[in-house]
C-alpha positions in Angstrom: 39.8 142.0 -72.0 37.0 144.6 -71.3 33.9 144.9 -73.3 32.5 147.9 -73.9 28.9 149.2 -75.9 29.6 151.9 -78.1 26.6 154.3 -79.8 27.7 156.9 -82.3 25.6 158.3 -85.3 27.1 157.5 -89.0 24.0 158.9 -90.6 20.7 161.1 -89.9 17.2 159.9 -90.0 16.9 161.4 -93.9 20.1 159.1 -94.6 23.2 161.9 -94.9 26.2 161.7 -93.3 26.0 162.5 -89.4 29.2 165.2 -89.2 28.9 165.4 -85.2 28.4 161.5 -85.2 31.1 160.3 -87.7 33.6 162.5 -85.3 32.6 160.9 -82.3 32.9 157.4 -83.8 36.3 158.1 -84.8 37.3 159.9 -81.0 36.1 157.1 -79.3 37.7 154.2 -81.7 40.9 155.9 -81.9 40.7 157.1 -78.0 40.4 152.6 -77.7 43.4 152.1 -80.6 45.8 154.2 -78.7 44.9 152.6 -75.0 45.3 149.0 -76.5 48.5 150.2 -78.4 51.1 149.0 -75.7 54.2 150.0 -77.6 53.8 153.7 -78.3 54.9 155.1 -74.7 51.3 156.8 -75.1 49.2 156.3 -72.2 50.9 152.7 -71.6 50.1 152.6 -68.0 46.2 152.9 -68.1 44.8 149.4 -68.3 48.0 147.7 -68.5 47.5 144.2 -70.0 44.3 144.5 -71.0 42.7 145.1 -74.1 39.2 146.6 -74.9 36.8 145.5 -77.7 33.8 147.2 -79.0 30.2 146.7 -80.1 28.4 149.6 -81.8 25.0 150.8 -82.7 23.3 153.1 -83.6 20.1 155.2 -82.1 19.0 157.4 -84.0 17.3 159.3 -81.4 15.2 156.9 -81.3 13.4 155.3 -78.1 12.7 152.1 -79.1 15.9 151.0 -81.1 17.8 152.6 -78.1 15.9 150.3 -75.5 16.9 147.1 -78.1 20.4 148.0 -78.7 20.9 148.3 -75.1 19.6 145.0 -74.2 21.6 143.7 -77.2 24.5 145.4 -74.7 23.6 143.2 -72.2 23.6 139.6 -73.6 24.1 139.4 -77.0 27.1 140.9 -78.3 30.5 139.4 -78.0 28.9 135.5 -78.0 26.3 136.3 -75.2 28.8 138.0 -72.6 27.6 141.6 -72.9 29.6 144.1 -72.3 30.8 145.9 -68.8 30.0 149.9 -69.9 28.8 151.8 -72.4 29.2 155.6 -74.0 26.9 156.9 -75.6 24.3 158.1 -76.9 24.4 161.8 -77.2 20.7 162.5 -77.1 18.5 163.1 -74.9 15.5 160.7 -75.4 17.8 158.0 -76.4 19.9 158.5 -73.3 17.1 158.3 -71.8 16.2 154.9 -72.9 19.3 153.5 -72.7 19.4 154.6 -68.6 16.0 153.6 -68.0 16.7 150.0 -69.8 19.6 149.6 -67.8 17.9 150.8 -64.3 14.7 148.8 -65.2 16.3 145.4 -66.0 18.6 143.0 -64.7 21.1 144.3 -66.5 22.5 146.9 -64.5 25.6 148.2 -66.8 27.2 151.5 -66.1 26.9 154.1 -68.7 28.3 157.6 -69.5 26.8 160.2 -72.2 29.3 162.6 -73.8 26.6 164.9 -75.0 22.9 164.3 -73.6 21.7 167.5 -71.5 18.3 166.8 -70.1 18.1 167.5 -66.5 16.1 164.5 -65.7 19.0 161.9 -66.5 20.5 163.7 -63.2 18.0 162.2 -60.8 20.2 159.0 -59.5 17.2 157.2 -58.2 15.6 157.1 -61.4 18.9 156.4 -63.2 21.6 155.1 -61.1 23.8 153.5 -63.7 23.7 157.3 -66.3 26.5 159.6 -66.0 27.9 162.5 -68.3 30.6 164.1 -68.8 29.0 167.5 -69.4 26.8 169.6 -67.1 23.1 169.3 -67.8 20.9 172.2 -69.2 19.3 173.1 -65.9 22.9 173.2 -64.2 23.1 177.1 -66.1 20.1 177.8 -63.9 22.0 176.9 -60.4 24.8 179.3 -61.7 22.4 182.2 -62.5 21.1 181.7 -58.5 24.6 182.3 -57.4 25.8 184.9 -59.5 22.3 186.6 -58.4 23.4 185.9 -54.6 27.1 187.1 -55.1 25.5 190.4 -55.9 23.0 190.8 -53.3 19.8 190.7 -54.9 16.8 189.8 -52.9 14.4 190.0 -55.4 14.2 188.9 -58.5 11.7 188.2 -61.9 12.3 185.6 -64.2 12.3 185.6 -68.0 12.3 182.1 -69.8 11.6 180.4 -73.0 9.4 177.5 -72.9 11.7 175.0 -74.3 13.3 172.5 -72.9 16.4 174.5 -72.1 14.3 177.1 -70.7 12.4 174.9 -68.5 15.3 172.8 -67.4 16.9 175.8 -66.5 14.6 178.0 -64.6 13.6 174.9 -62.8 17.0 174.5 -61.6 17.0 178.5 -61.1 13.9 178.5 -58.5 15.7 175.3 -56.5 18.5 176.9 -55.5 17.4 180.7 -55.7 14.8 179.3 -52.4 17.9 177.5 -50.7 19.4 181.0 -51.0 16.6 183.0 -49.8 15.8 184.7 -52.9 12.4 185.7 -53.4 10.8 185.3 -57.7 8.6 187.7 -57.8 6.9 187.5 -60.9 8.2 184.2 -63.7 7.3 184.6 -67.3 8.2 182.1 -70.0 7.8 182.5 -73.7 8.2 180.3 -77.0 11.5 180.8 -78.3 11.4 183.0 -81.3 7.9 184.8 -80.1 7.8 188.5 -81.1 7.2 191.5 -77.9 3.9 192.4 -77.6 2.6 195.9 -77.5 0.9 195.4 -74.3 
């Protein structure tokens, strides 16, 4: 038997249904029916014999209950076991609780985020246990360096917003446009949303 933690979102903070959340749930607990299903001819080989059981909660985005339910991971579901992995949380701050609880601690359980973006959750000192099955936000600004390389430009300004995609991204962008010798000549970052100026 393998046990695994489990976050999904059922409802939002103001207490309606979570759409996103309620489909992952349901992906994830029918992805688990169909491995433990060991008549079906579907996907009978992977983890042969074994059966997986699951503990969830919920984090709301939310720092603090993500740091408890993690450490809830650890020790206290399934009669004090814990579990071996866990998926979640889909967030970024959360994610980032739930890595940094389980770099932190003695705990030490692996964990993979289907949705969580933040470039900082890619920095495996800080968070060796965190992986994700998506690229993170900055990873758009790596691919901007090498398309700008590809075409042989030099020289180059920057445009960004100020958000966190923005600033994940040309982050990223100025990394790897200096490990291909491109030269920023002038960065300039604005507040999504914000109007041109006349000037």
């Amino acid at each position: 038997t393998v046990e695994l933690g489990l976050f999904g979102e059922k409802f939002t903070r103001s207490g309606t249904l979570h759409t996103i959340g309620t489909h992952t749930i349901s992906a994830m607990m029918m992805a688990i029916r169909d491995l433990n299903n060991k008549s079906d001819d579907l996907f009978d080989a992977i983890l042969p014999n074994t059966q997986i059981r699951y503990a969830l909660r919920e984090s709301q985005e939310d720092y603090l209950k993500t740091s408890i339910s993690s450490q809830d991971f650890s020790g206290k579901v399934f009669n004090g076991s814990g579990v071996v992995g866990v998926v979640g949380t889909g967030y970024d701050k959360s994610s980032k609780a739930m890595a940094a609880t389980f770099a932190n601690t003695d705990f030490k359980i692996n964990s993979v985020d289907y949705f969580a973006k933040s470039s900082g959750l890619s920095h495996s000192a800080d968070y060796p246990y965190f992986r994700r099955v998506i690229p993170s936000r900055g990873y758009g600004g790596r691919i901007l360096a090498d398309l700008v390389a590809y075409y042989g430009w030099k020289r180059v300004n920057v445009f960004s917003t100020s958000d966190n995609y923005g600033t994940d991204a040309s982050s990223e962008f100025y990394l790897e446009a200096g490990k291909l010798g491109i030269t920023v000549e002038n960065k300039f970052s604005f507040w999504p949303g914000t109007k041109p100026t006349s000037d």
